[in-house]
C-alpha positions in Angstrom: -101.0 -178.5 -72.5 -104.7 -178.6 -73.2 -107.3 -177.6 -70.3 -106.0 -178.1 -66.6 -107.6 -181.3 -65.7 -107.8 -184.7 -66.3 -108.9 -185.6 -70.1 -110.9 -189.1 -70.7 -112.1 -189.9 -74.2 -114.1 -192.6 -75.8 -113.1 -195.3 -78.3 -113.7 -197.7 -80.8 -112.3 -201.0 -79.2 -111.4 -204.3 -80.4 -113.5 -207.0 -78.1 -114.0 -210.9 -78.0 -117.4 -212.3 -79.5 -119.6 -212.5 -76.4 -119.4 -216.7 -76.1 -115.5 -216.7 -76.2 -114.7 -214.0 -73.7 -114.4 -215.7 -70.9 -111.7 -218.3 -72.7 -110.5 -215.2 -74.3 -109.1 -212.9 -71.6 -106.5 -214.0 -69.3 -103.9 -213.1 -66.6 -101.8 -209.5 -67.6 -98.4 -210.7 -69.2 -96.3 -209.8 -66.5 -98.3 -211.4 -63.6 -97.6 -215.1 -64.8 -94.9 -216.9 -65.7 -93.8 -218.0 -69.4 -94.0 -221.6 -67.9 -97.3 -220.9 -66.5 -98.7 -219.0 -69.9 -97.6 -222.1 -72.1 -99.5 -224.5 -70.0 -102.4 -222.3 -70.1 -102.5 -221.7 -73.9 -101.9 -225.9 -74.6 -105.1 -226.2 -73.1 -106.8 -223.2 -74.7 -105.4 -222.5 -78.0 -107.8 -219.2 -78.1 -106.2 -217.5 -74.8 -105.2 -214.1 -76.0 -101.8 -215.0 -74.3 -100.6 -216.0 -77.7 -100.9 -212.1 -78.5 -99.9 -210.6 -75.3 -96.5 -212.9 -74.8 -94.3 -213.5 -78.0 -92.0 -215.3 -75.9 -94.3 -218.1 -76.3 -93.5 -218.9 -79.8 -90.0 -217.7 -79.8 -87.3 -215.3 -79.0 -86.5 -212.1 -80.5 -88.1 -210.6 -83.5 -89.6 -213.5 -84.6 -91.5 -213.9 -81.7 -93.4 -210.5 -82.1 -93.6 -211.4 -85.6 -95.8 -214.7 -84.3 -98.2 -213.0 -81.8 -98.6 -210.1 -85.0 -99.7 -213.0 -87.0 -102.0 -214.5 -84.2 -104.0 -211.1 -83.6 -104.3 -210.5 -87.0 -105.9 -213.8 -87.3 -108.1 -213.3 -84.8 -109.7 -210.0 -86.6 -109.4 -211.7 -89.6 -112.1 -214.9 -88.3 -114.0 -212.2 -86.3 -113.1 -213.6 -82.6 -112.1 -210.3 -82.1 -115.0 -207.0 -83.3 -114.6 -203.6 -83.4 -117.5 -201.6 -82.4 -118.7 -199.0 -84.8 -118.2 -195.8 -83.0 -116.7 -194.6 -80.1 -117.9 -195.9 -76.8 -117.1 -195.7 -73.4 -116.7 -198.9 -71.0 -117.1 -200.0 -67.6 -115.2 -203.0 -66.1 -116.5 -204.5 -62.8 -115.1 -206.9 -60.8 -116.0 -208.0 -57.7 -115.4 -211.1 -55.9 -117.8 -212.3 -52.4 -118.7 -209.1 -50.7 -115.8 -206.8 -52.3 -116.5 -204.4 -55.7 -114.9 -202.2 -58.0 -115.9 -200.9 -61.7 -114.1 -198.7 -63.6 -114.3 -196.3 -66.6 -112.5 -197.7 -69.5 -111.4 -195.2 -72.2 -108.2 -193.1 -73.6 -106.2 -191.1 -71.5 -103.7 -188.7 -73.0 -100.1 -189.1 -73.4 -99.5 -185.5 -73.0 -101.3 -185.4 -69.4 -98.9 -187.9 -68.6 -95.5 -186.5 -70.0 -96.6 -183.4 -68.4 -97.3 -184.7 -65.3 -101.0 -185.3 -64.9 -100.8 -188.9 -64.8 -98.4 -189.6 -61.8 -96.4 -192.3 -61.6 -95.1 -193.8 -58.1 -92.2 -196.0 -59.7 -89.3 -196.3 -61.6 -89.7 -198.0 -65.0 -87.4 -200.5 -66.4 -85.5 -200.0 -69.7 -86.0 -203.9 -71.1 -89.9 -204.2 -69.8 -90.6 -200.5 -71.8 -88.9 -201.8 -75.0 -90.9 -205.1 -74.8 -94.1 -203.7 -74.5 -93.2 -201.1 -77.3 -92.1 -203.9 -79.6 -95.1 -205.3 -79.3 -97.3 -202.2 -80.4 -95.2 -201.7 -83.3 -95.7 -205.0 -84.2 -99.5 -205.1 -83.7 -100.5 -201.1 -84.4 -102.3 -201.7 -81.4 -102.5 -201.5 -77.2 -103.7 -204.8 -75.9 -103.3 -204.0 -72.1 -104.8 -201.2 -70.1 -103.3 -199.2 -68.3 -104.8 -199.3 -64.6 -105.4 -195.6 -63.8 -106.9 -194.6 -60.2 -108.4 -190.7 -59.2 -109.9 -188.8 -56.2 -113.2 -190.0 -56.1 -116.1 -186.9 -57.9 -119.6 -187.6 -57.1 -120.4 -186.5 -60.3 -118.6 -189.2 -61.6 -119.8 -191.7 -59.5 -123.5 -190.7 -60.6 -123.3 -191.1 -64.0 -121.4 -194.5 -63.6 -124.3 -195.7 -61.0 -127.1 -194.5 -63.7 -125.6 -196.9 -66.8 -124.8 -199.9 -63.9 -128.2 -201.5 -65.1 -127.1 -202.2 -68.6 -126.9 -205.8 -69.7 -123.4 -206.3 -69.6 -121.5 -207.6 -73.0 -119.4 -210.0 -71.0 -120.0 -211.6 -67.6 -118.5 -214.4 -66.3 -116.5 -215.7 -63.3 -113.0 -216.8 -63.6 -110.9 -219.5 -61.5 -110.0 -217.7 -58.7 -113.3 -216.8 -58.0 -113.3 -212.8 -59.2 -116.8 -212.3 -61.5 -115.7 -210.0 -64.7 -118.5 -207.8 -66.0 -118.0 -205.6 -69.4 -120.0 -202.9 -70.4 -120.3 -200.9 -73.4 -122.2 -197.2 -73.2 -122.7 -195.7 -76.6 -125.2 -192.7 -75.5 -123.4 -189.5 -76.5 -125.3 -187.0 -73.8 -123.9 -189.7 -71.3 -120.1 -190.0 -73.3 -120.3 -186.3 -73.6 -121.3 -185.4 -70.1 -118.9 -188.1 -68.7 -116.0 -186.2 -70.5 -117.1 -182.8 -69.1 -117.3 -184.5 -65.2 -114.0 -185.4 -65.5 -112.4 -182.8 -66.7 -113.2 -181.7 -62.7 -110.4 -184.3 -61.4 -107.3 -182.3 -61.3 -105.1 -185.7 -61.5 -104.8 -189.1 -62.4 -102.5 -191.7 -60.9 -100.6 -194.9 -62.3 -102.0 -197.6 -60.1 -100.5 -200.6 -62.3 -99.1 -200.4 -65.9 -96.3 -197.9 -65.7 -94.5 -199.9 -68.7 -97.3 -199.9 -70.9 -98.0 -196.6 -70.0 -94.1 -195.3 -70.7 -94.1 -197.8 -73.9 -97.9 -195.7 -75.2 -95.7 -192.7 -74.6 -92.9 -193.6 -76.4 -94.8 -194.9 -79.7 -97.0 -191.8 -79.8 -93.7 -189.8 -79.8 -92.2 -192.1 -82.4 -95.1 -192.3 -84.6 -96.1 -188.9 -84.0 -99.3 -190.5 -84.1 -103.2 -188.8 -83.6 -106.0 -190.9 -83.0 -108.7 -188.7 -83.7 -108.3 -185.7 -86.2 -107.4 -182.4 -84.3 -106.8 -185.0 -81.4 -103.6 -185.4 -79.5 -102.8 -189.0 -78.9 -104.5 -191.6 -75.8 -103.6 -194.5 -74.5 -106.1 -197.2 -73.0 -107.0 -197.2 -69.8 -109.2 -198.1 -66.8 -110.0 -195.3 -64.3 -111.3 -196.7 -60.8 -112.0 -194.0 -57.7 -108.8 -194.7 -55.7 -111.1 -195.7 -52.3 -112.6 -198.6 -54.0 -108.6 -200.1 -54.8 -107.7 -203.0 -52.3 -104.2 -203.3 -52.1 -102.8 -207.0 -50.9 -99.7 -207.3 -49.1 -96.5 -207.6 -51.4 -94.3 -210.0 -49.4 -90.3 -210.5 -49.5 -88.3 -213.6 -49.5 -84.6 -214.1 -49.4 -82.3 -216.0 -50.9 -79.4 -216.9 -47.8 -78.7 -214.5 -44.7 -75.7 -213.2 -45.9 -73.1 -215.2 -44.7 -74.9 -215.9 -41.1 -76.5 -218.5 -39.5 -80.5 -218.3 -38.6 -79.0 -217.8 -34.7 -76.7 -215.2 -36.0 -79.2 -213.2 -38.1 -81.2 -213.3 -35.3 -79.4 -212.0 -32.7 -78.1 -209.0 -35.4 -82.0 -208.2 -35.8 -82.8 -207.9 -31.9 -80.2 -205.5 -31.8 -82.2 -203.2 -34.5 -85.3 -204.4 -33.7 -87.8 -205.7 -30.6 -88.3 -209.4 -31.2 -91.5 -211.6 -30.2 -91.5 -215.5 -31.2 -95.0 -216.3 -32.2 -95.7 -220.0 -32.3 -99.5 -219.6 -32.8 -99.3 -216.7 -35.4 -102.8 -216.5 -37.4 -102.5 -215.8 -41.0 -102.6 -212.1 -42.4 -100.6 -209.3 -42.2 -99.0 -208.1 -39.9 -100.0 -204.3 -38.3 -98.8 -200.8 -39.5 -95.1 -200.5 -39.1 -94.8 -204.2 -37.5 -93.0 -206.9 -39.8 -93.6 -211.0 -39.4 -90.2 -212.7 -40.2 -90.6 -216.6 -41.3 -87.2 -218.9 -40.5 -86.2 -222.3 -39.8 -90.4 -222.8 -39.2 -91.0 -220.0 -37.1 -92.4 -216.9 -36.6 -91.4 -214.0 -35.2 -93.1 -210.3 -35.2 -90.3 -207.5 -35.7 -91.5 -204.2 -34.2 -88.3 -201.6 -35.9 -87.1 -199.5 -33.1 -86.4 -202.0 -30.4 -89.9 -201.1 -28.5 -93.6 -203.4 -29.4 -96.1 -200.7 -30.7 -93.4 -198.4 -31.8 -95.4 -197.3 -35.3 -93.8 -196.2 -38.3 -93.5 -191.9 -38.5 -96.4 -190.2 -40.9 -95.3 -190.9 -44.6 -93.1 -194.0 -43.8 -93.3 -196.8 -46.1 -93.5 -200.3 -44.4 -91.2 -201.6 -47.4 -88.7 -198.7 -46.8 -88.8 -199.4 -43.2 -87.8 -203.1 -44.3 -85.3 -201.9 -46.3 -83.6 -199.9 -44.2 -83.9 -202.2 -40.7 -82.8 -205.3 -42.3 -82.5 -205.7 -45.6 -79.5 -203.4 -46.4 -77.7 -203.2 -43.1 -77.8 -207.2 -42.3 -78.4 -208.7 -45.3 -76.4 -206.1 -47.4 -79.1 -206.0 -50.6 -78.3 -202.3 -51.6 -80.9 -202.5 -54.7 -84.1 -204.8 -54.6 -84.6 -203.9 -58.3 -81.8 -205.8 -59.0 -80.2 -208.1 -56.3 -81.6 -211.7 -56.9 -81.2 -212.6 -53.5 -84.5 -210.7 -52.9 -87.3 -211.8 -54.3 -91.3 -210.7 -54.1 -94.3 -212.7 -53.6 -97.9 -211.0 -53.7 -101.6 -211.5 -53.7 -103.6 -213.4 -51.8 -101.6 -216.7 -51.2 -98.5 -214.9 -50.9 -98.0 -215.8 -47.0 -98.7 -219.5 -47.9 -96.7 -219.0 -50.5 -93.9 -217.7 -48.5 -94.1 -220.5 -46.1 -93.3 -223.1 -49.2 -90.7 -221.9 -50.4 -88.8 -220.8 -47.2 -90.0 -224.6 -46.0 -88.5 -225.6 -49.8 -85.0 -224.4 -48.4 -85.0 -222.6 -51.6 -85.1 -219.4 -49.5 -83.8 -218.9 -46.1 -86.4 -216.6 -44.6 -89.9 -214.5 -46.0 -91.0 -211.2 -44.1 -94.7 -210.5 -44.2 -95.6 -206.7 -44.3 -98.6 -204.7 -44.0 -100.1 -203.8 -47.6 -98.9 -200.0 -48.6 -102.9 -198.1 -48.8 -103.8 -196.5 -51.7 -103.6 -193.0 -49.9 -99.9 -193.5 -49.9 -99.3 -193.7 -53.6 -101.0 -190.9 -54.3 -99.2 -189.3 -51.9 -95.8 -190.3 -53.1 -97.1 -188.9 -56.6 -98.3 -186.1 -55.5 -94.8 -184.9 -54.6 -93.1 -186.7 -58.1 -91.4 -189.0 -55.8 -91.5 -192.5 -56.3 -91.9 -195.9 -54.2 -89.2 -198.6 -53.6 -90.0 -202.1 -56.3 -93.0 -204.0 -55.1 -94.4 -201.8 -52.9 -98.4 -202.5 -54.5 -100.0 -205.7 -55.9 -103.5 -205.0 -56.6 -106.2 -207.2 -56.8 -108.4 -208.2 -58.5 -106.1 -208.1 -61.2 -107.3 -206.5 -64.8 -108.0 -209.3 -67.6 -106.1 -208.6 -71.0 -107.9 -209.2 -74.2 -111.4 -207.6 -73.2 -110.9 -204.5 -74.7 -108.0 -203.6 -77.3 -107.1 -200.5 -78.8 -106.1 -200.1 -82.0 -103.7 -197.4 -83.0 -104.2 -196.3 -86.4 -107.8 -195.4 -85.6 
């Protein structure tokens, strides 16, 4: 494997005209719903949803076949530009008095096969093969892979130094979060960026492990090289892992097992120290603590019978879940794949959990504490991986800012 560090190259990207950006870009694929992405693209035939979800215009092959056609289009009319040379990119967002920006550029695939890019979940077969469908289809990687390292003040220099550029996009979205895109074309700067981060010993999956494994898979099918003499990248957006903010990642489920809310109950208090809360503020719940929703009422769960009883050094709040209630009362062996469990995160996801445990569609919701960033990378660190929807990050990444096209 080339060099011992973390590799970060420049690249010619594919980008919305300036004035249709902000229609443009929307929501990663796998954050919103097919329902929700077809009432979204009615409205805004432009939304590079058309590109990013084939389901939208039908199933199967001829689905991929659509979105090919739609991106192809969108070259073809010029609402999508490729810059002339390689470049580097920064994506901000921030949203009141929170910030992040990011380095966009390649990563390798052989940093991550070999290790370099840790990964803190399991992938799933049908989500890889969808996302590697749709590069075949399109000879092209339309969503980044969000990438997170140890924070290098050399790094953090040369980003600071280029923060006064006009940006080529800013706007603000719905929800509030401002999206700024900038484009650095100075080669000392590209050059001497490259050379700082070859300093950062690793790199680690925050979001996109499918795109990631699917950009692994095509460069190993197509044996492809972007650049002559150059093994193959994948896109990506590299952020200093203390400037993440992870959001709690709450549960819901579907019944209780067989038992009534009295019965679940009383089986909990026997794992578990109980407290009814009937004036609960929102937020999450402390460290190691868990706030259980039923029948219209709170109660905080502290695991081991005793309040203030924290969770030991490297236990996850969601395995702690798992293994105080989920699996021994409610008997849901596999969250991955049990549909009685289902996961709600972000910034509504406690109001959120209240509808639909209020709906009767669920029978209860359990608030947790959000996992920190310093446990990922920990979990990496020793190539073990998390439990399903242990992170939601946010602000989320917008898709259709910045595309890479393969057969460069």
């Amino acid at each position: 494997m080339r060099g011992s560090m973390a590799s970060v190259r420049p690249l010619r990207g594919w980008r919305p005209r300036p004035e249709i950006a902000g229609t443009l870009a929307c929501p990663p694929y796998d954050v919103i719903s097919t329902a929700e992405a077809r009432s979204i693209v009615r409205g805004n035939p432009d939304s590079f949803l058309n590109v990013i979800k084939p389901e939208l215009h039908s199933d199967g092959a001829q689905g991929y076949r659509r979105a090919r056609e739609c991106y192809l289009r969108m070259k073809r009319n010029a609402v999508l530009i490729e810059d002339e040379k390689p470049c580097f990119y920064l994506y901000r967002l921030s949203a009141g008095d929170f910030g992040q920006t990011g380095v966009v550029g390649l990563t390798l695939v052989e940093e991550y096969r070999g290790g370099r890019i840790k990964k803190h979940e399991h992938t799933q077969e049908n989500k890889v093969l969808d996302r590697l469908r749709l590069m075949h289809h399109l000879g092209a990687q339309t969503g980044p892979a969000f990438l997170a390292y140890r924070r290098d003040p050399q790094v953090d220099e040369l980003v600071e130094d280029v923060q006064h550029m006009e940006p080529l996009y800013d706007f603000v979205r719905p929800d509030g979060v401002r999206h700024q895109f900038l484009r650095v074309e100075s080669e000392p700067w590209i050059g001497t960026l490259e050379r700082a981060f070859t300093r950062i010993p690793a790199l680690y999956i925050a979001d996109g492990h499918h795109r990631t494994e699917a950009a692994a898979r095509y460069a190993g099918e197509r044996a492809l090289h972007s650049r002559a003499g150059e093994p193959p990248g994948f896109l990506s957006v590299l952020f200093p892992a203390a400037d993440l903010r992870i959001l709690p990642y709450n549960r819901v489920v579907r019944d209780l097992n067989g038992l009534s809310a009295e019965q679940f109950l009383q089986a909990l208090a026997e794992r578990a120290h109980l407290e009814p809360q009937p004036h609960r503020r929102p937020g999450p719940p402390a460290e190691g603590e868990f706030a259980l929703y039923i029948k219209g009422e709170w109660h905080l769960v502290y695991p081991g019978r005793e309040s203030g009883n924290k969770r030991t050094a490297g236990e996850l709040d969601v395995t702690l879940l798992h293994e105080t209630i989920l699996r021994p009362i409610l008997k849901i062996e596999d969250p991955r794949r049990d549909s009685r469990v289902q996961f709600i995160g972000g910034w509504n996801s406690e109001r959120e959990l209240v509808r639909v445990v209020d709906s009767g569609e669920y029978a209860a919701g359990f608030c947790i504490h959000p996992t920190r960033m310093s446990d990922v990378m920990a979990v990496a660190d020793r190539g073990a991986v998390m439990p399903p929807k242990s992170t939601w990050f946010e602000p989320k990444l917008l898709s259709g800012l910045i595309t890479y096209d393969l057969n460069t």
